[in-house]
mmCIF file as gemmi writes it, N, C-alpha and C atoms, coordinates in Angstrom:
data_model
loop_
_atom_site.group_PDB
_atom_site.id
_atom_site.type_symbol
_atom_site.label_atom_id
_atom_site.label_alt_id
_atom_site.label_comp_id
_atom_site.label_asym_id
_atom_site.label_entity_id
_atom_site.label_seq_id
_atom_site.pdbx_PDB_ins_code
_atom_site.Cartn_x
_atom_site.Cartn_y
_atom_site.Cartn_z
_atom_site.occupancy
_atom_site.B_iso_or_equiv
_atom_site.pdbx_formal_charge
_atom_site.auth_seq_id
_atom_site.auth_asym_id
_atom_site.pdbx_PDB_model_num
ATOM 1 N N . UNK Axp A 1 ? 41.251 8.145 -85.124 1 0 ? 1 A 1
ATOM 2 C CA . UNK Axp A 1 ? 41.322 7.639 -83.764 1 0 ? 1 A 1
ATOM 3 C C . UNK Axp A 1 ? 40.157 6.666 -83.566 1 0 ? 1 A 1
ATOM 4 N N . UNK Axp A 2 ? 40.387 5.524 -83.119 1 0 ? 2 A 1
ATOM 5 C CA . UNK Axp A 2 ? 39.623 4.542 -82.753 1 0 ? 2 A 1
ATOM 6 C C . UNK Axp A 2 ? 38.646 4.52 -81.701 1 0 ? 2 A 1
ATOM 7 N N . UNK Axp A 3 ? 37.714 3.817 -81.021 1 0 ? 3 A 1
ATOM 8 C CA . UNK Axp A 3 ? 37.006 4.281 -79.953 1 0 ? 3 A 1
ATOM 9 C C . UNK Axp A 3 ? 37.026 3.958 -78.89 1 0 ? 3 A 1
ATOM 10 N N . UNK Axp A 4 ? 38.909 3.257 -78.468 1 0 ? 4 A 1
ATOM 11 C CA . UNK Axp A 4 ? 39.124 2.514 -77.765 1 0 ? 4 A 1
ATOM 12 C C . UNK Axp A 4 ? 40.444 3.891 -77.299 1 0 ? 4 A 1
ATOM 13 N N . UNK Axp A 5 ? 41.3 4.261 -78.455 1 0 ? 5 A 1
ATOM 14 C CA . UNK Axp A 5 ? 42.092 5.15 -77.807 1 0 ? 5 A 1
ATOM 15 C C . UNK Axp A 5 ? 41.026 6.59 -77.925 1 0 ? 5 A 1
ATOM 16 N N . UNK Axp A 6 ? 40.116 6.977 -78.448 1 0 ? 6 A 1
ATOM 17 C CA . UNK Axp A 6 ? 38.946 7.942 -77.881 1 0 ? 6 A 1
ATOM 18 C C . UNK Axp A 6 ? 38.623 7.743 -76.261 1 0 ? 6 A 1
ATOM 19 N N . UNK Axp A 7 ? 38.072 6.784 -75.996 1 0 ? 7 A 1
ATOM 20 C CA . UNK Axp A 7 ? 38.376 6.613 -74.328 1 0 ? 7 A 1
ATOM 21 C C . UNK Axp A 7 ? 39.459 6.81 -73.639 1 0 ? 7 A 1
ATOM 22 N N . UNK Axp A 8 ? 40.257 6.309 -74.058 1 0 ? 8 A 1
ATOM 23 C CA . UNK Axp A 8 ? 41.709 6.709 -73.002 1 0 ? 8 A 1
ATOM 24 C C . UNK Axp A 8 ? 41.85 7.829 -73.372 1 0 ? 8 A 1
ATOM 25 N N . UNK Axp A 9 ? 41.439 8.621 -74.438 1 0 ? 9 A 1
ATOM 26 C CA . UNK Axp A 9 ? 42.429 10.098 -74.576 1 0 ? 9 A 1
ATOM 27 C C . UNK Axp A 9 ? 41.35 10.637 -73.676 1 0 ? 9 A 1
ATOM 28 N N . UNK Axp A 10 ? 39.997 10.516 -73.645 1 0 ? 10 A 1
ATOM 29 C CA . UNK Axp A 10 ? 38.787 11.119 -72.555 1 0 ? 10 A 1
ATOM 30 C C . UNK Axp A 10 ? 39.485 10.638 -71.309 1 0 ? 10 A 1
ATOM 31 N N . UNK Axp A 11 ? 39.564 9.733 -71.061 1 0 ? 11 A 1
ATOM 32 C CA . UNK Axp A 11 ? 39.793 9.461 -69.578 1 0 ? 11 A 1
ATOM 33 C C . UNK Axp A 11 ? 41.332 9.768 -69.225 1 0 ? 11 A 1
ATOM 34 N N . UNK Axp A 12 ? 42.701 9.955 -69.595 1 0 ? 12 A 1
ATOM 35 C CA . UNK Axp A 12 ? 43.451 10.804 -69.189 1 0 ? 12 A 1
ATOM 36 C C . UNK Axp A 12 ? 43.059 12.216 -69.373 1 0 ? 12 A 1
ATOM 37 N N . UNK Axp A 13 ? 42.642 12.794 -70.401 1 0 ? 13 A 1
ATOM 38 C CA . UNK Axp A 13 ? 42.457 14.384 -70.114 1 0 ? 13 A 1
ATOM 39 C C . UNK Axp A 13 ? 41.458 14.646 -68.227 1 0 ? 13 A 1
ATOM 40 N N . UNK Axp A 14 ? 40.538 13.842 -68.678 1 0 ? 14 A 1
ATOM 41 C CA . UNK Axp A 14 ? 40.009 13.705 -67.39 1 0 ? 14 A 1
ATOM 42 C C . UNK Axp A 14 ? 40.854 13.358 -66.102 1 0 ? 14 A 1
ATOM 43 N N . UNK Axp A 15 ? 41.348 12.506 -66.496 1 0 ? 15 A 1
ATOM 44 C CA . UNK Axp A 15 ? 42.32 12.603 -64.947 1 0 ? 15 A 1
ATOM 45 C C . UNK Axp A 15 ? 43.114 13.459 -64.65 1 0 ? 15 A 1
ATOM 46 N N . UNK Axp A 16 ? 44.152 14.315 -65.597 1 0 ? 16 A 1
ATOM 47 C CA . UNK Axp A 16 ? 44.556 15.271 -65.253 1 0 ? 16 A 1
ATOM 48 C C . UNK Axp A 16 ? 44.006 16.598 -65.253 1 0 ? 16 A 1
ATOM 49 N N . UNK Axp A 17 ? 43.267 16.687 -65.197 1 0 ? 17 A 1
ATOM 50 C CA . UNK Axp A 17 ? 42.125 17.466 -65.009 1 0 ? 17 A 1
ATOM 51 C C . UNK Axp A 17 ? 41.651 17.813 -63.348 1 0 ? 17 A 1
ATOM 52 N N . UNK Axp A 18 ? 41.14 16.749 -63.08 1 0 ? 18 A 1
ATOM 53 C CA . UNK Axp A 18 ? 40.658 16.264 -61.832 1 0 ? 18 A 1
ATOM 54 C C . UNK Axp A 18 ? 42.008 16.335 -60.748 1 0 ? 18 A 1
ATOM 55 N N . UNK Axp A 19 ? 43.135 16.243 -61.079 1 0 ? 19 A 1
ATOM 56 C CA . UNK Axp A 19 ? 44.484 16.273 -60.55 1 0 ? 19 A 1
ATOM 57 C C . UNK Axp A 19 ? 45.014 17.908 -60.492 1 0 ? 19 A 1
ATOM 58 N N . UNK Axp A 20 ? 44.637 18.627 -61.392 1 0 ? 20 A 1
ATOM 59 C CA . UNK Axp A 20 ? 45.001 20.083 -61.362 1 0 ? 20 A 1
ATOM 60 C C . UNK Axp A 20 ? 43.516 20.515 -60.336 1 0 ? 20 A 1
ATOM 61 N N . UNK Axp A 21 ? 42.712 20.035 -60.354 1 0 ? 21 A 1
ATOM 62 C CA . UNK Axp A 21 ? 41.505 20.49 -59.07 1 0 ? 21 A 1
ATOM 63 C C . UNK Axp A 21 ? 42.348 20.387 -57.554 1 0 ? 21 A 1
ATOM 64 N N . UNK Axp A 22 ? 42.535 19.077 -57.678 1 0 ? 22 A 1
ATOM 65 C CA . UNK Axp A 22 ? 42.912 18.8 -56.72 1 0 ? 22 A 1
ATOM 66 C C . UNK Axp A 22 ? 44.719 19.366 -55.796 1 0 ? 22 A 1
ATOM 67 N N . UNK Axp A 23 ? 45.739 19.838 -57.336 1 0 ? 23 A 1
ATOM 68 C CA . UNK Axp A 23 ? 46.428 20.673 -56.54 1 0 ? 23 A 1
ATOM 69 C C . UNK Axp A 23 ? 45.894 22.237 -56.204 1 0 ? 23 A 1
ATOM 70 N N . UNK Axp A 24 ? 45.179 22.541 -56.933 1 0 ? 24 A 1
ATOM 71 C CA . UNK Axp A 24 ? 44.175 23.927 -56.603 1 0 ? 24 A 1
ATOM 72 C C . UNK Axp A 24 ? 43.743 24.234 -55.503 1 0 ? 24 A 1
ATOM 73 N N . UNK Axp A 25 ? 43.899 23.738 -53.834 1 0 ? 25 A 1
ATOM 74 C CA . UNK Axp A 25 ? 43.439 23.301 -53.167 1 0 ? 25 A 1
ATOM 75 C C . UNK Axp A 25 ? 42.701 24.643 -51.8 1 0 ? 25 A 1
ATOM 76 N N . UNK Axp A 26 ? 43.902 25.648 -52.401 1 0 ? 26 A 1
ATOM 77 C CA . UNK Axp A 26 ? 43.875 26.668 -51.722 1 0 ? 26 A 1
ATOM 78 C C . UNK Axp A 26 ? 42.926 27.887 -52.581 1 0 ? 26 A 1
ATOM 79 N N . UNK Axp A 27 ? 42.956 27.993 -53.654 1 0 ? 27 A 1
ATOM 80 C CA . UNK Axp A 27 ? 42.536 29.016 -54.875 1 0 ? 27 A 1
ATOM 81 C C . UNK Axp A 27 ? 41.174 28.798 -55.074 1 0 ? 27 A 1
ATOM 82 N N . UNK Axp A 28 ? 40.046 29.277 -54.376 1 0 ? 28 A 1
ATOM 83 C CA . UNK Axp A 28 ? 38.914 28.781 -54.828 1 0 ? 28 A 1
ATOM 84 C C . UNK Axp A 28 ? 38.489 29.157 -56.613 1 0 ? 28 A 1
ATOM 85 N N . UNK Axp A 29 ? 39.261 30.127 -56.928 1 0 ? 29 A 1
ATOM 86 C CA . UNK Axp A 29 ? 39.041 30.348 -58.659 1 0 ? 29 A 1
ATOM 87 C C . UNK Axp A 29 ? 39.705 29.502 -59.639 1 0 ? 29 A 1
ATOM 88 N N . UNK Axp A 30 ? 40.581 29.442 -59.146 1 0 ? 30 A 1
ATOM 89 C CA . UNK Axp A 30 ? 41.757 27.922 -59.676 1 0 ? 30 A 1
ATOM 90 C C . UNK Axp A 30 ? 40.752 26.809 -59.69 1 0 ? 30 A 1
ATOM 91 N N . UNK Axp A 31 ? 39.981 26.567 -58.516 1 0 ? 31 A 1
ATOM 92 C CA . UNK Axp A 31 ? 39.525 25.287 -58.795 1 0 ? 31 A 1
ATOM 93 C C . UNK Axp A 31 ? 38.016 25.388 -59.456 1 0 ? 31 A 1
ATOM 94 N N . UNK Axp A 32 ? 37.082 26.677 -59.461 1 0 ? 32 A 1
ATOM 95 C CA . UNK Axp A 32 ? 36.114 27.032 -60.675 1 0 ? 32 A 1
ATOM 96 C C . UNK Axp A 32 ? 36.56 26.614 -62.029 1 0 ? 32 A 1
ATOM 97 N N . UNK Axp A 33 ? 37.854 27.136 -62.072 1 0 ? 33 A 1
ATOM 98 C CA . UNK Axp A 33 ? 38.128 27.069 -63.421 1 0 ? 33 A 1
ATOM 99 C C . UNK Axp A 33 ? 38.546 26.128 -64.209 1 0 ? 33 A 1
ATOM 100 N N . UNK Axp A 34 ? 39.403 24.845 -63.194 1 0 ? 34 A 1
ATOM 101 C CA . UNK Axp A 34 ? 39.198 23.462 -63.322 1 0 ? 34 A 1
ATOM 102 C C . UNK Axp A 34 ? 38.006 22.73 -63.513 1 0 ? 34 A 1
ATOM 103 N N . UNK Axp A 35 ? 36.912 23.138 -62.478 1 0 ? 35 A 1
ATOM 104 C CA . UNK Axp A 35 ? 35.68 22.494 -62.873 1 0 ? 35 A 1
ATOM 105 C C . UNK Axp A 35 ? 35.251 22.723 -64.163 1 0 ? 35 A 1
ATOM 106 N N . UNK Axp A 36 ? 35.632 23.923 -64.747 1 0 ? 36 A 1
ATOM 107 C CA . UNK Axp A 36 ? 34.413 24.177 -65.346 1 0 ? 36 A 1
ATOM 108 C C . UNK Axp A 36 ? 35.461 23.381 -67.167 1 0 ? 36 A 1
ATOM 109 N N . UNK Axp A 37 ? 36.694 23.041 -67.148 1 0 ? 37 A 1
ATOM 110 C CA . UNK Axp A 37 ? 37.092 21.891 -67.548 1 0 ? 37 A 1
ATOM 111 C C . UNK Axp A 37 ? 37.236 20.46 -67.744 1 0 ? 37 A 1
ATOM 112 N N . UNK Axp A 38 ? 36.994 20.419 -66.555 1 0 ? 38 A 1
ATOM 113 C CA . UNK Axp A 38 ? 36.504 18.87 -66.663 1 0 ? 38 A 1
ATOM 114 C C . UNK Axp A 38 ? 34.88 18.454 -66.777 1 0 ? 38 A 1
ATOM 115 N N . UNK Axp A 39 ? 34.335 19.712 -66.499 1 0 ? 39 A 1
ATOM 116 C CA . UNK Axp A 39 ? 32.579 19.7 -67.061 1 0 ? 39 A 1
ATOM 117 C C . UNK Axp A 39 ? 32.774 19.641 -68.384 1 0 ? 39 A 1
ATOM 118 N N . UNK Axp A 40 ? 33.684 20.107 -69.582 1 0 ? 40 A 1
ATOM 119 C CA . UNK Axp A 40 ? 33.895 19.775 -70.478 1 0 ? 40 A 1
ATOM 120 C C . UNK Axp A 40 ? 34.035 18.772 -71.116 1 0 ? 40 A 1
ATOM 121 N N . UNK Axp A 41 ? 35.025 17.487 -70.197 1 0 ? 41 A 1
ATOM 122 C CA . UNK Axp A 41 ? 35.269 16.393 -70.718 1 0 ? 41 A 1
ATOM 123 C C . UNK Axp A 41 ? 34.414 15.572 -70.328 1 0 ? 41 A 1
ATOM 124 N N . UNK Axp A 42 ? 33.615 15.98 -69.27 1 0 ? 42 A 1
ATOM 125 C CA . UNK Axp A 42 ? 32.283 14.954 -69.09 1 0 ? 42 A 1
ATOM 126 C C . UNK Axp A 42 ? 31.084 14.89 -69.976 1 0 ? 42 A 1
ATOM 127 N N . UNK Axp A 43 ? 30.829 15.865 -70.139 1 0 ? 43 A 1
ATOM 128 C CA . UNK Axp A 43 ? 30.007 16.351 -71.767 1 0 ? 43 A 1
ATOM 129 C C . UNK Axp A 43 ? 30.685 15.626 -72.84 1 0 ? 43 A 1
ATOM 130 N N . UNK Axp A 44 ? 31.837 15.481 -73.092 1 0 ? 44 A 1
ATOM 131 C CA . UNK Axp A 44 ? 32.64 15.087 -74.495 1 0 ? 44 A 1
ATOM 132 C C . UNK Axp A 44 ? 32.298 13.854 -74.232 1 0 ? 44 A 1
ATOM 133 N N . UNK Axp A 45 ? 32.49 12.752 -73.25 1 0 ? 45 A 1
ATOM 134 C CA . UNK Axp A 45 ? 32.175 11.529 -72.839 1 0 ? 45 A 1
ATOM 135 C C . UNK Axp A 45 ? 30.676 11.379 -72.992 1 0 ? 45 A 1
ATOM 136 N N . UNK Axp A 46 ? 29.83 12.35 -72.134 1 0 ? 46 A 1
ATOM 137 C CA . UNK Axp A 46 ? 28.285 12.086 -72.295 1 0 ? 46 A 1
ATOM 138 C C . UNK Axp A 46 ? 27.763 11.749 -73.709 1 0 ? 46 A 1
ATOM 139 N N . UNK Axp A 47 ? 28.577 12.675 -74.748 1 0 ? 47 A 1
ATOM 140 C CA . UNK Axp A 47 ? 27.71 12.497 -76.088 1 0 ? 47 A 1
ATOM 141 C C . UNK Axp A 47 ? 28.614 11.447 -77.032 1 0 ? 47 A 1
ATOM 142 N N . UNK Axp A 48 ? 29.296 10.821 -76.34 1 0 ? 48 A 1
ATOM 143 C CA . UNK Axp A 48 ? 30.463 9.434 -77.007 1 0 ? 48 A 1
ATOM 144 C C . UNK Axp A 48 ? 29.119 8.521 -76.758 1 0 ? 48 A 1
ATOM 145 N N . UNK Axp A 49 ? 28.776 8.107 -75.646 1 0 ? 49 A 1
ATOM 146 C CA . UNK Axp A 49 ? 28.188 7.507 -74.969 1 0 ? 49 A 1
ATOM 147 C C . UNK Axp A 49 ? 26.521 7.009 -75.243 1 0 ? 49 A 1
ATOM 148 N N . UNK Axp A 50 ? 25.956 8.784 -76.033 1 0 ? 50 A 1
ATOM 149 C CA . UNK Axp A 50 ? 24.825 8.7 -76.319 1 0 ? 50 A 1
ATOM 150 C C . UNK Axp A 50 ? 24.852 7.929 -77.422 1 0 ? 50 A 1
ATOM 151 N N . UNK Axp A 51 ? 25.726 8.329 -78.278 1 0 ? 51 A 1
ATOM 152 C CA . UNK Axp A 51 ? 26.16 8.026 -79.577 1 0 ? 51 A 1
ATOM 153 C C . UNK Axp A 51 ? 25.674 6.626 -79.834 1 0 ? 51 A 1
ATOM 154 N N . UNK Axp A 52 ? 27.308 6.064 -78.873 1 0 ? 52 A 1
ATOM 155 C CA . UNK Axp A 52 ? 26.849 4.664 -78.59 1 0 ? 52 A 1
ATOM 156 C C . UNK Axp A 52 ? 25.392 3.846 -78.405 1 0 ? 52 A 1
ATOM 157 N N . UNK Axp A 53 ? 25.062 4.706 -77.426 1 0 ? 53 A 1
ATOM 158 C CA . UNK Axp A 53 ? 23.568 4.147 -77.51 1 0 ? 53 A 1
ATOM 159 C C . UNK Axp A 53 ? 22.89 3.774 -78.204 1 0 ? 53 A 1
ATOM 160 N N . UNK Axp A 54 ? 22.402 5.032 -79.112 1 0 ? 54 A 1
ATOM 161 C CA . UNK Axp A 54 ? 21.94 5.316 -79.887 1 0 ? 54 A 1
ATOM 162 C C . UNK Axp A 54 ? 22.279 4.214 -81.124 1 0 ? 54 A 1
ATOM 163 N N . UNK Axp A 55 ? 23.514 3.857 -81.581 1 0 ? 55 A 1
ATOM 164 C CA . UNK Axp A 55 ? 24.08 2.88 -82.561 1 0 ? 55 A 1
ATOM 165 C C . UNK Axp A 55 ? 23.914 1.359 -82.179 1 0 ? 55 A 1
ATOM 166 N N . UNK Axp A 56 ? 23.698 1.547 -80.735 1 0 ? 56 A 1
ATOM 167 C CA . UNK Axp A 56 ? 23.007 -0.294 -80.163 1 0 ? 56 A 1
ATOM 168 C C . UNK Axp A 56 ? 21.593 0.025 -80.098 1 0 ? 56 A 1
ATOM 169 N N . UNK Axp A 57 ? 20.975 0.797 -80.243 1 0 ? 57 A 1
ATOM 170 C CA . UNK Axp A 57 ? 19.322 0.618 -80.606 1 0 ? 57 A 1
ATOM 171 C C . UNK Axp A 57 ? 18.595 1.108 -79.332 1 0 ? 57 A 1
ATOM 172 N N . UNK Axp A 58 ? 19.097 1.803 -78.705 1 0 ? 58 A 1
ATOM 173 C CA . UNK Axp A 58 ? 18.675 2.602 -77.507 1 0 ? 58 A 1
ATOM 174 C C . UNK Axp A 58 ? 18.009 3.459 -78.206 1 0 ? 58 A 1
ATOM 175 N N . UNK Axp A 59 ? 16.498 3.782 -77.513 1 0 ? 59 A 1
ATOM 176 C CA . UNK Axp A 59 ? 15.416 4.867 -77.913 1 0 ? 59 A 1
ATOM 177 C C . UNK Axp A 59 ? 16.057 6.056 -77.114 1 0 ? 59 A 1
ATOM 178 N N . UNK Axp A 60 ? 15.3 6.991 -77.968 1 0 ? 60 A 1
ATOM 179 C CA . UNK Axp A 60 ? 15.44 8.353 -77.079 1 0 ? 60 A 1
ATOM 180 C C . UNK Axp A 60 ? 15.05 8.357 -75.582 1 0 ? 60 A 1
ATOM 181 N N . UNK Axp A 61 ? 13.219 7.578 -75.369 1 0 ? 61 A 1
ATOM 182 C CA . UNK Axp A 61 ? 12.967 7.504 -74.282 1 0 ? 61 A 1
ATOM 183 C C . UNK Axp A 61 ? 14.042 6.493 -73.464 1 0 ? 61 A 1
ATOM 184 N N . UNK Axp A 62 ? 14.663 5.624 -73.27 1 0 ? 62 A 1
ATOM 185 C CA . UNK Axp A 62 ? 15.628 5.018 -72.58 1 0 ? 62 A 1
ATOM 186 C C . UNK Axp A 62 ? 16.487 6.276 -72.297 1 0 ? 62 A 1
ATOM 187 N N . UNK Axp A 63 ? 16.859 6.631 -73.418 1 0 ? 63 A 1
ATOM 188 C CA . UNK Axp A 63 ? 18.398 7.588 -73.313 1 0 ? 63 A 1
ATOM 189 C C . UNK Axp A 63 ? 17.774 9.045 -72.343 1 0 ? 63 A 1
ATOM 190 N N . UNK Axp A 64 ? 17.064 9.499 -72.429 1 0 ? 64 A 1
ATOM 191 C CA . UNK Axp A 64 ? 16.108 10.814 -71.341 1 0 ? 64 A 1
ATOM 192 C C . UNK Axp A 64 ? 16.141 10.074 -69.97 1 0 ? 64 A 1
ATOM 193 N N . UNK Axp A 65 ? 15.408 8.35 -70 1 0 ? 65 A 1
ATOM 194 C CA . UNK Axp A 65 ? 15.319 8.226 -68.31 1 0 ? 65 A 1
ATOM 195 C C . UNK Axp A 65 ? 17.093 8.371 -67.814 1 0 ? 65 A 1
ATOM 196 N N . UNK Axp A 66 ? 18.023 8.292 -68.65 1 0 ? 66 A 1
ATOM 197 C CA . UNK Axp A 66 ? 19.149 8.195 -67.56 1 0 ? 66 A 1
ATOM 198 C C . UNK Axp A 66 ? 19.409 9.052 -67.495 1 0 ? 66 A 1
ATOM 199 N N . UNK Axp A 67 ? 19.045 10.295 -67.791 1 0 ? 67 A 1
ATOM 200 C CA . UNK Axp A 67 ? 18.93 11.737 -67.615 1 0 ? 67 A 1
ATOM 201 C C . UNK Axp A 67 ? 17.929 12.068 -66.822 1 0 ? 67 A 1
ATOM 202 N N . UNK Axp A 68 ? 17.414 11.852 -66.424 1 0 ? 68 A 1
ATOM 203 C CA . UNK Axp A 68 ? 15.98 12.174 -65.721 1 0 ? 68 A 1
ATOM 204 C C . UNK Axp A 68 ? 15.617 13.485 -66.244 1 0 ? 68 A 1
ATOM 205 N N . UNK Axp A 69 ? 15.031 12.957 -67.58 1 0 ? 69 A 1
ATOM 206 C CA . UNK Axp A 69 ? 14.769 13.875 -68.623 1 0 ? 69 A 1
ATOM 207 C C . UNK Axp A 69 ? 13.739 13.115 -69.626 1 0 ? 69 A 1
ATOM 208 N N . UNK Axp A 70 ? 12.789 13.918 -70.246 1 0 ? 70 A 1
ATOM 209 C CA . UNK Axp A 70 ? 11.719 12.852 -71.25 1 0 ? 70 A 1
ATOM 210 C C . UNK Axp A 70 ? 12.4 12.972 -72.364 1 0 ? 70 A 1
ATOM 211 N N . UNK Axp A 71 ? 11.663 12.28 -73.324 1 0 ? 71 A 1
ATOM 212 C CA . UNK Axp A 71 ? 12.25 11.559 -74.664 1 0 ? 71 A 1
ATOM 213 C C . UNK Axp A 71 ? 12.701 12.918 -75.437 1 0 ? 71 A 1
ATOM 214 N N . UNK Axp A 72 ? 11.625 14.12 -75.453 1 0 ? 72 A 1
ATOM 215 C CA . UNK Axp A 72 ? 11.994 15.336 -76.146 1 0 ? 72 A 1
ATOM 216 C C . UNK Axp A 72 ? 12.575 15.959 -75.982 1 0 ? 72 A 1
ATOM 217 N N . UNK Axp A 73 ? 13.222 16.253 -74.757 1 0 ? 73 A 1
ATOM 218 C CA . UNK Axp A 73 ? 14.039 16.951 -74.515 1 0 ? 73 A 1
ATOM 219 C C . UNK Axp A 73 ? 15.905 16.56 -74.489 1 0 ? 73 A 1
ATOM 220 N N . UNK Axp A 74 ? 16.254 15.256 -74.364 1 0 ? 74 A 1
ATOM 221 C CA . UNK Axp A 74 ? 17.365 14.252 -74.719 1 0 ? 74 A 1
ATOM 222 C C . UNK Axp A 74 ? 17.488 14.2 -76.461 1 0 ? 74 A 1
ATOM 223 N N . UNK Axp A 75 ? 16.327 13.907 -77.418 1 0 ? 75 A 1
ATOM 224 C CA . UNK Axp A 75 ? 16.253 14.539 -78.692 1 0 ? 75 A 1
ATOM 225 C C . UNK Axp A 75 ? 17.212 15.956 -78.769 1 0 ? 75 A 1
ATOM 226 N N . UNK Axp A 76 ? 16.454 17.086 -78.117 1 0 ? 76 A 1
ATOM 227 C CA . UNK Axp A 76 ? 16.656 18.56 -78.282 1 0 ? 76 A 1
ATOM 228 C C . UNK Axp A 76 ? 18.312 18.372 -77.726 1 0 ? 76 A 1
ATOM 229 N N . UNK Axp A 77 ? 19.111 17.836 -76.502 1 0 ? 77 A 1
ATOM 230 C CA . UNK Axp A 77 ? 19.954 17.705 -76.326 1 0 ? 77 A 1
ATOM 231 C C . UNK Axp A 77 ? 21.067 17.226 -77.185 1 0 ? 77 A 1
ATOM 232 N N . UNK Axp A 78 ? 20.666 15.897 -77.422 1 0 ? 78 A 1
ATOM 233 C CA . UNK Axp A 78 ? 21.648 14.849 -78.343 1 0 ? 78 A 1
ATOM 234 C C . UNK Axp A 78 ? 21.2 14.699 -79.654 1 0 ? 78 A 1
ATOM 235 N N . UNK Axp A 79 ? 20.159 15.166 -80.029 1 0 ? 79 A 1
ATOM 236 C CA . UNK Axp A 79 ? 19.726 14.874 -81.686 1 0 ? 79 A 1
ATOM 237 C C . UNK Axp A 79 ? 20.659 15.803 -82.756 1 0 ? 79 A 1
ATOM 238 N N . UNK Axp A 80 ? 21.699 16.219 -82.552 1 0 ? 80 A 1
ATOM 239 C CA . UNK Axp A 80 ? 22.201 16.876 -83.473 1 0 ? 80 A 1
ATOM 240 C C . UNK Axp A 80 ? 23.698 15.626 -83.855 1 0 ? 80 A 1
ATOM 241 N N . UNK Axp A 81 ? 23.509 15.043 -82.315 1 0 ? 81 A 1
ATOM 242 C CA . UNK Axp A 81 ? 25.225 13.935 -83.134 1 0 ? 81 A 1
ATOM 243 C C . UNK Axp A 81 ? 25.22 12.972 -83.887 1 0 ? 81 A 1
């Protein structure tokens, strides 16, 4: 998979995602349990993203401030991808 249909497959799972929240409307556990799915695919995106960064020459310290997080701890986060 390419990193062009990697995005679209992130960003439809994400939308239907966000669409099952949103018929959930009445179920406050229904919609926990949605969140705590699409907190999934935002994470899956976050570390696409770092990746990226990281492969255009983004430092750790850059990649922590958009976390409002320091350089060591964005390491401890993302240094394993």
């Amino acid at each position: 998979m390419n990193e062009s249909q990697r995005n679209e497959d992130l960003y439809n799972q994400w939308t239907a995602a966000s669409e099952k929240v949103a018929k959930s409307a009445g179920d406050p556990l229904a919609r926990l349990s949605q969140l705590e799915e699409m907190r999934h695919y935002i994470e899956a995106t976050e570390r696409l993203y770092v990746i990226r960064a990281r492969a255009a020459g983004a430092s750790w310290s850059a990649i922590g401030a958009q976390f409002a997080m320091s350089k060591q701890a964005a390491q401890q986060k993302f240094g394993a991808l």
